[in-house]
PDB file of N, CA, C and O in Angstrom, chain B, residues numbered from 101:
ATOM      1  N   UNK B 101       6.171   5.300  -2.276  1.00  0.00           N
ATOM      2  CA  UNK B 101       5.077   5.981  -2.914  1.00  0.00           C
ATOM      3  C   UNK B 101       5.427   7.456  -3.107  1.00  0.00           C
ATOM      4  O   UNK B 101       5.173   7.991  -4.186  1.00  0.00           O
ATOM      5  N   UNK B 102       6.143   8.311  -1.858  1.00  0.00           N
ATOM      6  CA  UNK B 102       6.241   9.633  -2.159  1.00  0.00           C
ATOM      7  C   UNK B 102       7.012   9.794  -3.359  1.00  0.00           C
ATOM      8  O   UNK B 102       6.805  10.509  -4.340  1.00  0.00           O
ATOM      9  N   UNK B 103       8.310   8.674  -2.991  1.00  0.00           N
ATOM     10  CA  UNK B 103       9.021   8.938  -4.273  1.00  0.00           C
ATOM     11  C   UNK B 103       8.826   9.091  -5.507  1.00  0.00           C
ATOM     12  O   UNK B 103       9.346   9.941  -6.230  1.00  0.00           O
ATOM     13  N   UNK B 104       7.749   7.925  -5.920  1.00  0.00           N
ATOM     14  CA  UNK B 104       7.029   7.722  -7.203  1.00  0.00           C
ATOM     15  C   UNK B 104       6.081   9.200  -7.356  1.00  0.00           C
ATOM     16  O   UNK B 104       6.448   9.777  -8.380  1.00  0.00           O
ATOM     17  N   UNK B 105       5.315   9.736  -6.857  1.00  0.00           N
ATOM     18  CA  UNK B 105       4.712  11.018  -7.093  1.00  0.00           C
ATOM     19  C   UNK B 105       5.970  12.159  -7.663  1.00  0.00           C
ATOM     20  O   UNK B 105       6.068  12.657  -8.785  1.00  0.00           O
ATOM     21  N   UNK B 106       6.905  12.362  -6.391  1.00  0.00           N
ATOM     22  CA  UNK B 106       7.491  13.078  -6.701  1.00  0.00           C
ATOM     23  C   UNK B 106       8.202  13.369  -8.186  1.00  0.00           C
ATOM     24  O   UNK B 106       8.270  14.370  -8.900  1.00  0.00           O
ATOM     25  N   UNK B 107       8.666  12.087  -8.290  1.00  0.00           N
ATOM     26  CA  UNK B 107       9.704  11.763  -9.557  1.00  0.00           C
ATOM     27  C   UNK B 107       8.953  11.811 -10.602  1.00  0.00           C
ATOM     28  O   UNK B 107       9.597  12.238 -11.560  1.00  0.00           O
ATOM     29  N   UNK B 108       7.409  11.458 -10.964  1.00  0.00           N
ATOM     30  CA  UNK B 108       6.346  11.526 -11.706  1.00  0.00           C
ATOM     31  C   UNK B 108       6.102  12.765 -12.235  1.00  0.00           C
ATOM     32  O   UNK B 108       6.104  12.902 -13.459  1.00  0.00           O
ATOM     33  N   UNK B 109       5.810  14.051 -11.220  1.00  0.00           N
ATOM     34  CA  UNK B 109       5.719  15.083 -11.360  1.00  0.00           C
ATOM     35  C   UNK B 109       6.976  16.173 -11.974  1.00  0.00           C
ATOM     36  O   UNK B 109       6.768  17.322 -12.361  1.00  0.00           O
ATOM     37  N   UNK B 110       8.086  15.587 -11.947  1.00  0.00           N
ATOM     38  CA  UNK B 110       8.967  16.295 -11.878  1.00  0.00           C
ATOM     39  C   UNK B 110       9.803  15.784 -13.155  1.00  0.00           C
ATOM     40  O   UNK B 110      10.897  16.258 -13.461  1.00  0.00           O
ATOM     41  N   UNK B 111       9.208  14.848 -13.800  1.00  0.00           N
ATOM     42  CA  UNK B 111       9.276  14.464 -15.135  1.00  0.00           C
ATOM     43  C   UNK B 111       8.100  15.076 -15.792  1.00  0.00           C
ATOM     44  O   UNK B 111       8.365  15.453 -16.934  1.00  0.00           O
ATOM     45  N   UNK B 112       6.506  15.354 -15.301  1.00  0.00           N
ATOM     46  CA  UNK B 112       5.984  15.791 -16.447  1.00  0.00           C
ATOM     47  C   UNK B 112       6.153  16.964 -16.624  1.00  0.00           C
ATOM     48  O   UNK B 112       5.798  17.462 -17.692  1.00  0.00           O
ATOM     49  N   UNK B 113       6.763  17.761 -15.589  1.00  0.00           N
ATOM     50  CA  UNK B 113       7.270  18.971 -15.535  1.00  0.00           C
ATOM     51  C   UNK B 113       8.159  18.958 -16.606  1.00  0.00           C
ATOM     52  O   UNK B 113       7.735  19.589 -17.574  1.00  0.00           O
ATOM     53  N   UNK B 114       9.612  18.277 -16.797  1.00  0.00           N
ATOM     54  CA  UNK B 114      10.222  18.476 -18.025  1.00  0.00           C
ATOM     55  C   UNK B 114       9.508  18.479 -19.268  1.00  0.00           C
ATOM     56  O   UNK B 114       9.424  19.341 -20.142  1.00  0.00           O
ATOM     57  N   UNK B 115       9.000  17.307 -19.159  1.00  0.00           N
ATOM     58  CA  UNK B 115       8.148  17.245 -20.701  1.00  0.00           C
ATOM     59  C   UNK B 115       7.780  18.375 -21.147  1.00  0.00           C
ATOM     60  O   UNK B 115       8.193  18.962 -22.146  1.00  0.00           O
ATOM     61  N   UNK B 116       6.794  18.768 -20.213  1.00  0.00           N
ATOM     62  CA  UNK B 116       5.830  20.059 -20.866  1.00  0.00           C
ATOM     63  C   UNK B 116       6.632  20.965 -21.634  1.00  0.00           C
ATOM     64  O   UNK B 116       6.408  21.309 -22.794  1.00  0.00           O
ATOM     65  N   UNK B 117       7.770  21.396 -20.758  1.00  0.00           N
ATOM     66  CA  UNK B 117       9.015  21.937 -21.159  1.00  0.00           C
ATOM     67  C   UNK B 117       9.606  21.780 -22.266  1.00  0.00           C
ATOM     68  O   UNK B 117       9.908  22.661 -23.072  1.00  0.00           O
ATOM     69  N   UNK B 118       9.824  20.440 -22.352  1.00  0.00           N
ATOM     70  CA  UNK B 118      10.631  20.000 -23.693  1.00  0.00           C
ATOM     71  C   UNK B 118      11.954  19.804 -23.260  1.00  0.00           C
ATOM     72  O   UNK B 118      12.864  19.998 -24.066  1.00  0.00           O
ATOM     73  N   UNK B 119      12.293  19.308 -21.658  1.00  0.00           N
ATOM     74  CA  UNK B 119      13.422  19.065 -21.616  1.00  0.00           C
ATOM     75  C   UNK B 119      13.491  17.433 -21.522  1.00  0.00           C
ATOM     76  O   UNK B 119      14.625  16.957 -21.463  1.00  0.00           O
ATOM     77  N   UNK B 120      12.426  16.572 -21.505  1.00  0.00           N
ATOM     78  CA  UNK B 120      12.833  14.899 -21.606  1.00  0.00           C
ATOM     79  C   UNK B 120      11.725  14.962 -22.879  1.00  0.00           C
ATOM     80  O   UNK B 120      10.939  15.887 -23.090  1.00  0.00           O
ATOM     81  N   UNK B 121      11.843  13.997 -23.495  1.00  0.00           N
ATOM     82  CA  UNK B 121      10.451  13.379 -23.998  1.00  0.00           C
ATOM     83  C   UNK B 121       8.977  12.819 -23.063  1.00  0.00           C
ATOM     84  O   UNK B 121       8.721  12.512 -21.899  1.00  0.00           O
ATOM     85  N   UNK B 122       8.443  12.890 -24.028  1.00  0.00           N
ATOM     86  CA  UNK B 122       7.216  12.155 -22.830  1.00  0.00           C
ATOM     87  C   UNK B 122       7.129  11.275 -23.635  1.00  0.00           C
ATOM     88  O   UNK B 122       7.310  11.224 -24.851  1.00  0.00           O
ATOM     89  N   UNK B 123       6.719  10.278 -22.577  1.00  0.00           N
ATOM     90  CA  UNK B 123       6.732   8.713 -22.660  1.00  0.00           C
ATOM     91  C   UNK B 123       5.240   8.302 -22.430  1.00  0.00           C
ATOM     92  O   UNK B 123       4.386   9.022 -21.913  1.00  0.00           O
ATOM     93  N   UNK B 124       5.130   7.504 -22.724  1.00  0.00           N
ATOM     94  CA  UNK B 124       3.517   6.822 -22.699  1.00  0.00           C
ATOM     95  C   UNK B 124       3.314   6.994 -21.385  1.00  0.00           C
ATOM     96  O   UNK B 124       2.335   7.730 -21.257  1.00  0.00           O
ATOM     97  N   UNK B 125       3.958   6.535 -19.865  1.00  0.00           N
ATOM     98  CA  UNK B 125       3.697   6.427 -19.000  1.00  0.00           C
ATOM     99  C   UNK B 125       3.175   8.098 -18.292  1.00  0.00           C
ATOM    100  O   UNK B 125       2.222   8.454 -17.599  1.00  0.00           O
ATOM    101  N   UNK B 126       4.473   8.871 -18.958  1.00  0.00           N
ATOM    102  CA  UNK B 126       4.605  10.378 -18.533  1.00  0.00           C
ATOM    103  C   UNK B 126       2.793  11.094 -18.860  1.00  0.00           C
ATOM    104  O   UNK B 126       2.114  11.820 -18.135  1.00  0.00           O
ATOM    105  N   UNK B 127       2.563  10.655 -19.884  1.00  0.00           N
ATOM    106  CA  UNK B 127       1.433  11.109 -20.405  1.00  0.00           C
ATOM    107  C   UNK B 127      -0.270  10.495 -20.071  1.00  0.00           C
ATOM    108  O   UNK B 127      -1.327  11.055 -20.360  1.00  0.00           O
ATOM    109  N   UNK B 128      -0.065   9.211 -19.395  1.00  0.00           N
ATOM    110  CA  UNK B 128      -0.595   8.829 -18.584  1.00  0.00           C
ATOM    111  C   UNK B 128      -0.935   9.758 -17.024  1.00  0.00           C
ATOM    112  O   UNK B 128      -2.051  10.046 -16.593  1.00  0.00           O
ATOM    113  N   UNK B 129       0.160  10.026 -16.512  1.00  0.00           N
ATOM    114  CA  UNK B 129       0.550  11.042 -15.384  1.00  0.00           C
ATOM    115  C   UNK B 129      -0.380  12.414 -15.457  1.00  0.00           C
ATOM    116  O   UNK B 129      -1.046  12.926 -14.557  1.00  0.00           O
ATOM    117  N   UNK B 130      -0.165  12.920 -17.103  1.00  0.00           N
ATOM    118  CA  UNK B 130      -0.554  14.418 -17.356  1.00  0.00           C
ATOM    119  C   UNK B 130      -2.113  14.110 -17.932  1.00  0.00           C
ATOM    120  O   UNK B 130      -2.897  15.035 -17.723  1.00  0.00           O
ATOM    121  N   UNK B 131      -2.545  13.183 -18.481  1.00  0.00           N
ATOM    122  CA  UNK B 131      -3.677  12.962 -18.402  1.00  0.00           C
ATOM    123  C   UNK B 131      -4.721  12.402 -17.190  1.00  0.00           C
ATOM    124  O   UNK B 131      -5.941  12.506 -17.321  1.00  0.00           O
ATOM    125  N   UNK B 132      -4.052  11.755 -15.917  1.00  0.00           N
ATOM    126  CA  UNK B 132      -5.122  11.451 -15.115  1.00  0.00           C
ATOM    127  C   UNK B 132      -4.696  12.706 -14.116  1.00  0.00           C
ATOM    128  O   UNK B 132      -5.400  12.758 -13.107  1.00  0.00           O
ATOM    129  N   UNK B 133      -3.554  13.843 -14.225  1.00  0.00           N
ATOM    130  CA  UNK B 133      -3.847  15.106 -13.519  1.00  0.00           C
ATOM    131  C   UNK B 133      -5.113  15.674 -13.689  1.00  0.00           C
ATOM    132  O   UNK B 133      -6.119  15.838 -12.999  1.00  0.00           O
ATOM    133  N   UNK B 134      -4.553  16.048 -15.417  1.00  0.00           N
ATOM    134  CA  UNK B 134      -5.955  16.763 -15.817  1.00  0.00           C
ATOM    135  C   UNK B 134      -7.243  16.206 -15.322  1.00  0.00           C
ATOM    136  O   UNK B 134      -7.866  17.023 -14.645  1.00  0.00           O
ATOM    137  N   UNK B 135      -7.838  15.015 -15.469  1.00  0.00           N
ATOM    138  CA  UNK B 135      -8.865  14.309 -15.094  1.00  0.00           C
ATOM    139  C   UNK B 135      -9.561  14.322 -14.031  1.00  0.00           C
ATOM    140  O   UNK B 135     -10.697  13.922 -13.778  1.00  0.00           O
ATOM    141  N   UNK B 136      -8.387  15.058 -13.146  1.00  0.00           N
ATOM    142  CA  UNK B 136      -8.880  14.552 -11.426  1.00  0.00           C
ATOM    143  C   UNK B 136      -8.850  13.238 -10.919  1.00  0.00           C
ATOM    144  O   UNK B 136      -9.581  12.908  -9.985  1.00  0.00           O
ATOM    145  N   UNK B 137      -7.852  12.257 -11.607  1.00  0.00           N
ATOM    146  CA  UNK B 137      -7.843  11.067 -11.132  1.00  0.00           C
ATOM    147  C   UNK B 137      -6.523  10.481 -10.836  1.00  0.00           C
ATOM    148  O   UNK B 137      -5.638  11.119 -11.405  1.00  0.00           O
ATOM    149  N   UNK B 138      -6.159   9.657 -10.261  1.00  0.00           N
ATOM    150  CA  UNK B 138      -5.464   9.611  -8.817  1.00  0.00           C
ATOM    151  C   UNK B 138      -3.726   8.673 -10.244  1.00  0.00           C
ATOM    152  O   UNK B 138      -3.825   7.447 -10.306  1.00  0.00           O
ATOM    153  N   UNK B 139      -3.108   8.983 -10.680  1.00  0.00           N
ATOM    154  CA  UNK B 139      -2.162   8.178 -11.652  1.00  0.00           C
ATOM    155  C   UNK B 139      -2.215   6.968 -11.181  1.00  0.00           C
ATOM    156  O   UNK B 139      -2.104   6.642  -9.999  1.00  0.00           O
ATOM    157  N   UNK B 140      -2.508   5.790 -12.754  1.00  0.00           N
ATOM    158  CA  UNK B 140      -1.902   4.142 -12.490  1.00  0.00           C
ATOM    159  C   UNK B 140      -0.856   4.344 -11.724  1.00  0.00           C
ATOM    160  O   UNK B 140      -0.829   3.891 -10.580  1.00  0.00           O
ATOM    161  N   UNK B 141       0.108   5.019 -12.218  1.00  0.00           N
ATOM    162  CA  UNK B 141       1.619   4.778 -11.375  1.00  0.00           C
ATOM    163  C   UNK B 141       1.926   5.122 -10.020  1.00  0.00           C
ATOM    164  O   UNK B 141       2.930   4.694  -9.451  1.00  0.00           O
ATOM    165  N   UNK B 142       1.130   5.845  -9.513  1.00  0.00           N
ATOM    166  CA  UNK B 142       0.571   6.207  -7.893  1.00  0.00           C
ATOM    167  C   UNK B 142       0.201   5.315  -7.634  1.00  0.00           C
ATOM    168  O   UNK B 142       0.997   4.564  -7.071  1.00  0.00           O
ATOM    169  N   UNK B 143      -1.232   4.803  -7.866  1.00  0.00           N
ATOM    170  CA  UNK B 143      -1.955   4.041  -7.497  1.00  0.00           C
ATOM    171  C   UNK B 143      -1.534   3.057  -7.311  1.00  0.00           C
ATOM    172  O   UNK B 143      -1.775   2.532  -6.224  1.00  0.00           O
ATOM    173  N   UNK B 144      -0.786   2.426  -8.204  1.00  0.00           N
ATOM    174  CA  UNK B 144      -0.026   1.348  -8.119  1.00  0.00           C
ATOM    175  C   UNK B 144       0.388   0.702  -6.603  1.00  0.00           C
ATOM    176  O   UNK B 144       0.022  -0.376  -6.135  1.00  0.00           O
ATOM    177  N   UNK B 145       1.530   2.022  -5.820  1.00  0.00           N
ATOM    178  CA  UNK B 145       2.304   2.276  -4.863  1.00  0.00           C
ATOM    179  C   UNK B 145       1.230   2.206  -3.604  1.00  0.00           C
ATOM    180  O   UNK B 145       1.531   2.096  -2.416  1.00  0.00           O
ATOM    181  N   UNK B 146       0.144   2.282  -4.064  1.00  0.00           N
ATOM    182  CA  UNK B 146      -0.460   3.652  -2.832  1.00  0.00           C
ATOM    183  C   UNK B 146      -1.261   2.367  -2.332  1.00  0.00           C
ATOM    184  O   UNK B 146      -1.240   1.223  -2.785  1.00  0.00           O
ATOM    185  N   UNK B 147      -2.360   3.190  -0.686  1.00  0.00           N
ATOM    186  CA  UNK B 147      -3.285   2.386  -0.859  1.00  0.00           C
ATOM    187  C   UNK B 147      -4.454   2.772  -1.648  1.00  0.00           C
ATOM    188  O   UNK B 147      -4.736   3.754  -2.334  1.00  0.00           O
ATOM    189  N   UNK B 148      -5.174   1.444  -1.259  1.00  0.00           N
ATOM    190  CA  UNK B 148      -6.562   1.961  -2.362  1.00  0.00           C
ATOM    191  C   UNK B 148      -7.753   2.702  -1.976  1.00  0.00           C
ATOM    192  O   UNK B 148      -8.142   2.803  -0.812  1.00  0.00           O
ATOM    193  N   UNK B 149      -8.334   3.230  -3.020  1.00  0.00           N
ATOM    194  CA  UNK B 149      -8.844   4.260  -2.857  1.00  0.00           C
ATOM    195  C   UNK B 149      -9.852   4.875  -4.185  1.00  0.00           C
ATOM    196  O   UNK B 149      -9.513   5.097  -5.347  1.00  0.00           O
ATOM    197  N   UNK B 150     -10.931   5.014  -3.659  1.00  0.00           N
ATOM    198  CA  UNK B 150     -11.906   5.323  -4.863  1.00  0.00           C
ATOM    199  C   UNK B 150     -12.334   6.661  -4.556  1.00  0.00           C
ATOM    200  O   UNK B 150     -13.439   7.028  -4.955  1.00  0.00           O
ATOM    201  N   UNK B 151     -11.477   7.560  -3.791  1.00  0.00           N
ATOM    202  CA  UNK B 151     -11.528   9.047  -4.055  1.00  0.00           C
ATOM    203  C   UNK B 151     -10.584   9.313  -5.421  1.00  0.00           C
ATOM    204  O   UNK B 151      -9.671   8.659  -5.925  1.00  0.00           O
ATOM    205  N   UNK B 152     -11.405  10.917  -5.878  1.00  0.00           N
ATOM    206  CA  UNK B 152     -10.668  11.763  -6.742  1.00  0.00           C
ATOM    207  C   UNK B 152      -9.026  11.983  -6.720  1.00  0.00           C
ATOM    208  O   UNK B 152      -8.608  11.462  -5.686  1.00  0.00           O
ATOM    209  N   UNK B 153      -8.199  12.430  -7.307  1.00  0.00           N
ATOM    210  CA  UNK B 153      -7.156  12.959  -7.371  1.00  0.00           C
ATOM    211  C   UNK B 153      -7.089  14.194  -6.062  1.00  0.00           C
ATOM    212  O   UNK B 153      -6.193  14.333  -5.228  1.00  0.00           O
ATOM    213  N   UNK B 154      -8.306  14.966  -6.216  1.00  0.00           N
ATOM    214  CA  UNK B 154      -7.654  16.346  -5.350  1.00  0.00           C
ATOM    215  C   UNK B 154      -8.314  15.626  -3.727  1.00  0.00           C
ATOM    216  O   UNK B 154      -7.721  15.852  -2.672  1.00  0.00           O
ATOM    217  N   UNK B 155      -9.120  15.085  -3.761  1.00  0.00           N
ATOM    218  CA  UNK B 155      -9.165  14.031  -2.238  1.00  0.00           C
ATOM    219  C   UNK B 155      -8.350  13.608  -1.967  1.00  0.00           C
ATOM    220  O   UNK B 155      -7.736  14.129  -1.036  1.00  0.00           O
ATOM    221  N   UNK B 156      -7.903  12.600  -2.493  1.00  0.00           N
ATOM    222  CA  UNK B 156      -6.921  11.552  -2.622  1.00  0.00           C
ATOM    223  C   UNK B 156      -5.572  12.323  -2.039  1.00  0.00           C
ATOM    224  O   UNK B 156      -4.942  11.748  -1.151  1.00  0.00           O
ATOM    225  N   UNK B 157      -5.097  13.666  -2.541  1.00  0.00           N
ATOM    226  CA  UNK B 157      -3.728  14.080  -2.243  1.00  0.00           C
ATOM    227  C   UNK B 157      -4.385  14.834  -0.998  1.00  0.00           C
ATOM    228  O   UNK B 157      -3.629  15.701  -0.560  1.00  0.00           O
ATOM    229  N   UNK B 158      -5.506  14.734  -0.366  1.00  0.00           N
ATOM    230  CA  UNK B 158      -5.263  15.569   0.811  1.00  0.00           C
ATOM    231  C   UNK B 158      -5.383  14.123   1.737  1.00  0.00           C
ATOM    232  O   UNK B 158      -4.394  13.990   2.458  1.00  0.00           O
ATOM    233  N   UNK B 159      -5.987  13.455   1.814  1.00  0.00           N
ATOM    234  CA  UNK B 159      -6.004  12.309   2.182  1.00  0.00           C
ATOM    235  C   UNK B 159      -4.843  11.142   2.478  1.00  0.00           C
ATOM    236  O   UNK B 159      -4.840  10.278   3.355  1.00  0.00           O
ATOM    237  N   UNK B 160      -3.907  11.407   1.487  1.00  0.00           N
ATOM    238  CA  UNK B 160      -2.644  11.425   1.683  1.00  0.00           C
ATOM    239  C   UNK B 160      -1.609  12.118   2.311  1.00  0.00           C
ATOM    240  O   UNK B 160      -0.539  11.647   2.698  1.00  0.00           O
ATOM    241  N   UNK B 161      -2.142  13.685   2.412  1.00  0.00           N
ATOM    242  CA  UNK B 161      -1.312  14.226   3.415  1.00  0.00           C
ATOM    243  C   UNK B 161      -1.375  13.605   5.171  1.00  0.00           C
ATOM    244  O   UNK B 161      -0.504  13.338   5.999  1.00  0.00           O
ATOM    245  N   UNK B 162      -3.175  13.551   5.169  1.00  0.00           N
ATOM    246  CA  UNK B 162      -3.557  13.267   6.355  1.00  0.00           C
ATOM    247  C   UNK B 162      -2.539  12.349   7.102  1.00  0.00           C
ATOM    248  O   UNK B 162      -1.854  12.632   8.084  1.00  0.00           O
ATOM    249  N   UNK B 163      -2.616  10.981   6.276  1.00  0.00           N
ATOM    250  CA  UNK B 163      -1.929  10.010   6.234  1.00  0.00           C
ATOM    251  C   UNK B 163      -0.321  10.111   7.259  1.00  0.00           C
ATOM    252  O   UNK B 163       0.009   9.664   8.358  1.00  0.00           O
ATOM    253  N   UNK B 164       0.302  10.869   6.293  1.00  0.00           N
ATOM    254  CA  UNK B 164       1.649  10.908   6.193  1.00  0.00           C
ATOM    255  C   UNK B 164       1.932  11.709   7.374  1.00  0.00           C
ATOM    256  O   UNK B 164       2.975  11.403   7.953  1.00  0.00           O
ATOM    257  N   UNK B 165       0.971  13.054   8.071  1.00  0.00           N
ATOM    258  CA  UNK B 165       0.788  13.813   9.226  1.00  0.00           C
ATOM    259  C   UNK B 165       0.488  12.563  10.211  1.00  0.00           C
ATOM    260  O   UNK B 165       1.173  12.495  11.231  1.00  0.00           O
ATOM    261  N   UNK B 166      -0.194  11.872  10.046  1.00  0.00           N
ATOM    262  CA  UNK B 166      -0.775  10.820  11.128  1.00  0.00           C
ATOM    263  C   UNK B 166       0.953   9.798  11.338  1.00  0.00           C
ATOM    264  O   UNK B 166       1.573   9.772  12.401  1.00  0.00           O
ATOM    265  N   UNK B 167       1.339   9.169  10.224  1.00  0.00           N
ATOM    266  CA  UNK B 167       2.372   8.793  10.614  1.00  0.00           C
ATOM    267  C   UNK B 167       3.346   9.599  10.735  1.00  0.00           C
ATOM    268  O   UNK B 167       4.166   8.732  11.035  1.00  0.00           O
ATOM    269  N   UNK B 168       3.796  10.314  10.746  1.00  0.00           N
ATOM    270  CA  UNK B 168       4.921  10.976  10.966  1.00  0.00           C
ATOM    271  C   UNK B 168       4.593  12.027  12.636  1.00  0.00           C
ATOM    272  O   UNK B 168       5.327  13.015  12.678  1.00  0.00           O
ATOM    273  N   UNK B 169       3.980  11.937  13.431  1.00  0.00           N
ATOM    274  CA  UNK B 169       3.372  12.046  14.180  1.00  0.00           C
ATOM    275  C   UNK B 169       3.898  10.913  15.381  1.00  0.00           C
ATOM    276  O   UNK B 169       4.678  11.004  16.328  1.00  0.00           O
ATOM    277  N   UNK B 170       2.938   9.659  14.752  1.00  0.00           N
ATOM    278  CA  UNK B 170       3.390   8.717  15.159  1.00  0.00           C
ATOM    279  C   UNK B 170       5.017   8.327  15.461  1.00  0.00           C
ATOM    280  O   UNK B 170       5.438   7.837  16.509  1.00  0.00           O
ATOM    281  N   UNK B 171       5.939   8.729  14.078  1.00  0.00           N
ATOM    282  CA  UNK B 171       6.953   8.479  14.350  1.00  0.00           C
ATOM    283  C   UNK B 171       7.930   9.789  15.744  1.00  0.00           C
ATOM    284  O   UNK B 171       8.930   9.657  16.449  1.00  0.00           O
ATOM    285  N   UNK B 172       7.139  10.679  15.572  1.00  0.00           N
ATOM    286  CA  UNK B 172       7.975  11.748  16.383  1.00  0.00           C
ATOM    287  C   UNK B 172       7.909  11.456  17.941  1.00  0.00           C
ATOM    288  O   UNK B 172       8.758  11.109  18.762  1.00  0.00           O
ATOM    289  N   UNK B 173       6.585  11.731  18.010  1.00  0.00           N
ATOM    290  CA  UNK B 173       6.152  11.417  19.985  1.00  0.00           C
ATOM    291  C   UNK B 173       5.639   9.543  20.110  1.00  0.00           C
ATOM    292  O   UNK B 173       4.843   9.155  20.966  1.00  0.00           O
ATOM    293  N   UNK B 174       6.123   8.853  19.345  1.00  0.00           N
ATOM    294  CA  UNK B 174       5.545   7.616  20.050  1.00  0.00           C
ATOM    295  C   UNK B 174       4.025   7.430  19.688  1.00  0.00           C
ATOM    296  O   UNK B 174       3.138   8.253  19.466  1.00  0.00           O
ATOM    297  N   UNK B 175       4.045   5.711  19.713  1.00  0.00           N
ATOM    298  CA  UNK B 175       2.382   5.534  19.331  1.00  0.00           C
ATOM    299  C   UNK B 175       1.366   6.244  20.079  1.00  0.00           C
ATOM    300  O   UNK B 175       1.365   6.667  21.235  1.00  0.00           O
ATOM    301  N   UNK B 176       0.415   6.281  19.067  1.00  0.00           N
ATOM    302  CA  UNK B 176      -0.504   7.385  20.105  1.00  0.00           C
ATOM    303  C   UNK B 176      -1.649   6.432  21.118  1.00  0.00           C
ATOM    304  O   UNK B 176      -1.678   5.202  21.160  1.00  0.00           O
ATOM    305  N   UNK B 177      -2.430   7.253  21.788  1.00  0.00           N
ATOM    306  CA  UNK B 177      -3.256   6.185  22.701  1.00  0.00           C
ATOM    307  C   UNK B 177      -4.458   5.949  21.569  1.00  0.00           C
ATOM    308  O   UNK B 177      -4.896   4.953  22.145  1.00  0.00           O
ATOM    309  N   UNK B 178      -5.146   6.050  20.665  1.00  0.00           N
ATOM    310  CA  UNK B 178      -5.774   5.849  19.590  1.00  0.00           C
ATOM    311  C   UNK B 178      -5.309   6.307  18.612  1.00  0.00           C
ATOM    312  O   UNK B 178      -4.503   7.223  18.450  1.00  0.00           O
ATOM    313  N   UNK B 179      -6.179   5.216  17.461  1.00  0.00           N
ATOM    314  CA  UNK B 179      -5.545   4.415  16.203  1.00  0.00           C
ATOM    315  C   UNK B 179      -6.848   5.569  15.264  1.00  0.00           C
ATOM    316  O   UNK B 179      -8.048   5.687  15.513  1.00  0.00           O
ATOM    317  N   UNK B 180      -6.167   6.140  14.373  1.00  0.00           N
ATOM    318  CA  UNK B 180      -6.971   5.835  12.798  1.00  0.00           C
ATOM    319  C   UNK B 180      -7.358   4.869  11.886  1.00  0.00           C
ATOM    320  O   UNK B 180      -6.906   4.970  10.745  1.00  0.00           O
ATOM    321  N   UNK B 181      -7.953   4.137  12.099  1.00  0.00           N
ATOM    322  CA  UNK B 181      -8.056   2.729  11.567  1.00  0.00           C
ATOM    323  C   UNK B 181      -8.345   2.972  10.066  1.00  0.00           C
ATOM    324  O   UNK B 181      -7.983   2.030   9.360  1.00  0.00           O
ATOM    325  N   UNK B 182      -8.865   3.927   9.463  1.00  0.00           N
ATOM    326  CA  UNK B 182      -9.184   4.046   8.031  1.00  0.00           C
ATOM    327  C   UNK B 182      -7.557   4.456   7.065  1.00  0.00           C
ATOM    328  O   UNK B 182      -7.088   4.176   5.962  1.00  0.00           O
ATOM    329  N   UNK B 183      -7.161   5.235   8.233  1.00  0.00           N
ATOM    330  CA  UNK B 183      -5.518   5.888   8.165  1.00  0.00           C
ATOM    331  C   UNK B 183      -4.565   4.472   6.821  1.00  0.00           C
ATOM    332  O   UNK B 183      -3.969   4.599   5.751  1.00  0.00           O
ATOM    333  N   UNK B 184      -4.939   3.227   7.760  1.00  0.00           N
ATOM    334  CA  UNK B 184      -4.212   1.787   7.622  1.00  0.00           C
ATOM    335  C   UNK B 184      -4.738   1.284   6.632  1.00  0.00           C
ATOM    336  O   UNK B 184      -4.050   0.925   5.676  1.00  0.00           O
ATOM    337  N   UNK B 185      -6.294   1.130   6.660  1.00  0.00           N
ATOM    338  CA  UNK B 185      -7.010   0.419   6.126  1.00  0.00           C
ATOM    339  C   UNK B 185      -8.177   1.009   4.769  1.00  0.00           C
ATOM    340  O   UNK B 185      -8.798   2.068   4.858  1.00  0.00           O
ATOM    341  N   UNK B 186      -8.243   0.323   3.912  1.00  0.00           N
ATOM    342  CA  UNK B 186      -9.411   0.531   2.763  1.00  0.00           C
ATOM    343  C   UNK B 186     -10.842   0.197   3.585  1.00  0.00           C
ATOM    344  O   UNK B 186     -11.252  -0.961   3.503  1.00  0.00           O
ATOM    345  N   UNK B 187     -11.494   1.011   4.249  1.00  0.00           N
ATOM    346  CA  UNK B 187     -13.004   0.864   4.405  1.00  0.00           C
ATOM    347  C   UNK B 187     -14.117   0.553   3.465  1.00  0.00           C
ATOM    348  O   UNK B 187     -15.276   0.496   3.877  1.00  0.00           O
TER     349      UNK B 187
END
């Protein structure tokens, strides 16, 4: 999933530019930025989620802090269960 954001962004970045073309998908990307809504091509990857775009990417940080956390000191003695799961 990070990958897909990353690589997403960093193509519509050229576009705008004029250093790739934009592609239907690319423009998809730059239109659900603008929108505040979370990209098909994210979404795709991701879990689900019926927050906004600017929720959604903090919500995702949370995420990624919670596991990567996890991965440093060992499981913790409580769970984020929403962390895992679509409520």
């Amino acid at each position: 999933m990070i990958n897909v954001v990353r690589t997403s962004l960093v193509n519509v970045g050229k576009a705008i530019r004029g250093e790739v073309p934009l592609s239907v998908e690319l423009e998809q990307v730059y239109s659900s930025l603008y929108n505040n809504l979370v990209p098909a091509v994210w979404a795709k990857r991701a879990y689900p989620s019926l927050k906004p775009l600017a929720s959604w990417v903090l919500d995702c940080l949370e995420r990624l802090k919670f596991m990567q956390k996890w991965i440093d000191e060992n499981a913790p003695p409580n769970f984020w269960i929403s962390g895992f799961f679509f409520t």
